[in-house]
C-alpha positions as CSV (number, residue, x, y, z in Angstrom):
1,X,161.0,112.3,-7.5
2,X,163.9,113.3,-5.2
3,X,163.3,114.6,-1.8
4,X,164.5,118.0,-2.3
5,X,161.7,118.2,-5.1
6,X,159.0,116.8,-3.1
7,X,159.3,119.8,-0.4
8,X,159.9,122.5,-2.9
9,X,157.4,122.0,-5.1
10,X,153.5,122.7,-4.3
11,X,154.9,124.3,-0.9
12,X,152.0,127.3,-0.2
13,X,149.2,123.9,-0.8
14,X,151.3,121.6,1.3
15,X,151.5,124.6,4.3
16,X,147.7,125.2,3.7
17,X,146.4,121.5,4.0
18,X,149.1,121.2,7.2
19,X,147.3,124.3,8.9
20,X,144.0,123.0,7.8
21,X,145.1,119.6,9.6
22,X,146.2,121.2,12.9
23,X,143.0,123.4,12.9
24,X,141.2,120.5,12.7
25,X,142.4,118.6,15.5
26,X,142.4,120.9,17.9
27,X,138.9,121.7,17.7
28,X,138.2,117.3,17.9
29,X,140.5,117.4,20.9
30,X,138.8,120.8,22.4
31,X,134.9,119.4,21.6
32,X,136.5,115.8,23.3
33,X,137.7,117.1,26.5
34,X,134.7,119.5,27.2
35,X,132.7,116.3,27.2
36,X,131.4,116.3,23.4
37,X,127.6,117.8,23.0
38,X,127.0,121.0,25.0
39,X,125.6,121.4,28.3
40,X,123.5,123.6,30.3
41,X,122.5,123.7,33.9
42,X,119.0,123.9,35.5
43,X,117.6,124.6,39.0
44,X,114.7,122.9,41.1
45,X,113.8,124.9,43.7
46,X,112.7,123.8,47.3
47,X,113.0,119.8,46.5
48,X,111.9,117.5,50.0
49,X,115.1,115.8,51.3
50,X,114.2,111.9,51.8
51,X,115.8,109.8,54.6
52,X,117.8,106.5,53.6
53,X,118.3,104.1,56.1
54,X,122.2,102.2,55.8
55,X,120.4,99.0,55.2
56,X,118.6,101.2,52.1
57,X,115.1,101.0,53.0
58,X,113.6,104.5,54.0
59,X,113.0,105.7,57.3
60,X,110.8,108.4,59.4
61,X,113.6,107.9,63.1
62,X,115.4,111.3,62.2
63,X,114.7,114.7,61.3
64,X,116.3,116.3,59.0
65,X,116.2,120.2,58.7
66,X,116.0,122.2,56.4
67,X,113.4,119.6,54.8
68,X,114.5,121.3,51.6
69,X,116.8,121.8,49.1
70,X,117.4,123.4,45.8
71,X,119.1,121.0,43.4
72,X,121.5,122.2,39.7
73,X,122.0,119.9,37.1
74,X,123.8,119.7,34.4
75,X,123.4,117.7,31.1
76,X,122.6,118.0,27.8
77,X,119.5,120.9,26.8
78,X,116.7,118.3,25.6
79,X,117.2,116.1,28.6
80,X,117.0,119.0,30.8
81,X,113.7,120.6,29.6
82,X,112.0,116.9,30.2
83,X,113.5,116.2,33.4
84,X,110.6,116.7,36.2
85,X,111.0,117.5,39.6
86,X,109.7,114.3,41.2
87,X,112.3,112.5,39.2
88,X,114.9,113.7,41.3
89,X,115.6,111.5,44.1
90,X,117.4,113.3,46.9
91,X,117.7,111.9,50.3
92,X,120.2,111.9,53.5
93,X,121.8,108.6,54.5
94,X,121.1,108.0,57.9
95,X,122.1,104.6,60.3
96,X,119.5,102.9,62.3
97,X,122.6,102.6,64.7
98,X,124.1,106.0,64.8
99,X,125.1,107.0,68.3
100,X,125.2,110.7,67.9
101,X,121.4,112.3,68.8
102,X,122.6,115.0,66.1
103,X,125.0,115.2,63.0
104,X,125.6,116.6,59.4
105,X,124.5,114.7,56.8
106,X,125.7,114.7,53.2
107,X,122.7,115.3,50.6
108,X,122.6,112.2,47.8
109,X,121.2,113.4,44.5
110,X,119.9,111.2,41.8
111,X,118.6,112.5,38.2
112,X,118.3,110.1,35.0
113,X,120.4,111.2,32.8
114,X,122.0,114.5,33.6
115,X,125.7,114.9,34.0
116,X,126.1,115.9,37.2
117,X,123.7,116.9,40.2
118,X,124.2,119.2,43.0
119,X,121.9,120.0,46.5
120,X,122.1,123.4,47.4
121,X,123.0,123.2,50.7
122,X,124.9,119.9,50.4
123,X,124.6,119.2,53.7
124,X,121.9,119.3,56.4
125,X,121.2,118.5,60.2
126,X,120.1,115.5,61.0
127,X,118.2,114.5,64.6
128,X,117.2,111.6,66.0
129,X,113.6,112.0,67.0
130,X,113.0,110.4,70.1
C-alpha cells in the first residue's frame, strides 16, 4: 500500500477517529489541571482562634481579638459533609519573645483532608496581656 493510498482512502473514518482523539484529550488535560474530582467549598462560622507559642506548645500570654473567625474550605463533597467543626485547628503564632505589646497576626488553618482552608479575617490583633 502506497502512501498516496493510505491517506485517500477511508478519509471521512480517519478525520472522525482524529477528532474523536483530540476531544478526548482535551477533556483528560481540562479534568487534570482543575485538580481531577470536583470540589466544593463549605463555611464554619464563628470558630475560637487558638494561640501557638514559636516553641509550638500553646499559650494564654496574649490576647487575641476577634476570638473568632469564620473558616471556607475546599475539598472534595463527601469529605466536606464529614468534616466537623472541632476538627479544625486554627490558631495565631505568637513568640514568647516578641517585643511589640501589640501586632497582626496571620490566622493558621488546619483541616484533614480538604484542599485548601481559609480564616475569614486572615488576620487578627494580637496583645500581650500584662
Amino acid at each position: 500500500m502506497s502512501f498516496a493510498s493510505f491517506i485517500s482512502e477511508n478519509r471521512w473514518q480517519k478525520s472522525a477517529a482524529l477528532l474523536l482523539a483530540a476531544l478526548i484529550w482535551l477533556t483528560v488535560n481540562a479534568e487534570l489541571s482543575r485538580g481531577g474530582a470536583p470540589s466544593r467549598t463549605r463555611l464554619f462560622l464563628n470558630i475560637p482562634v487558638g494561640q501557638l507559642d514559636s516553641s509550638g506548645t500553646g499559650t494564654n500570654r496574649f490576647r487575641v481579638s476577634p476570638t473568632v473567625v469564620n473558616v471556607k474550605v475546599e475539598g472534595r463533597p463527601e469529605t466536606l459533609q464529614l468534616l466537623r467543626p472541632d476538627e479544625l485547628e486554627v490558631y495565631v503564632t505568637v513568640s514568647s519573645g516578641e517585643a511589640r505589646a501589640q501586632f497582626l497576626g496571620r490566622v493558621q488553618v488546619r483541616a484533614p483532608g480538604v484542599r485548601s482552608a481559609e480564616a475569614i479575617p486572615e488576620e487578627v490583633q494580637v496583645e500581650r496581656v500584662p
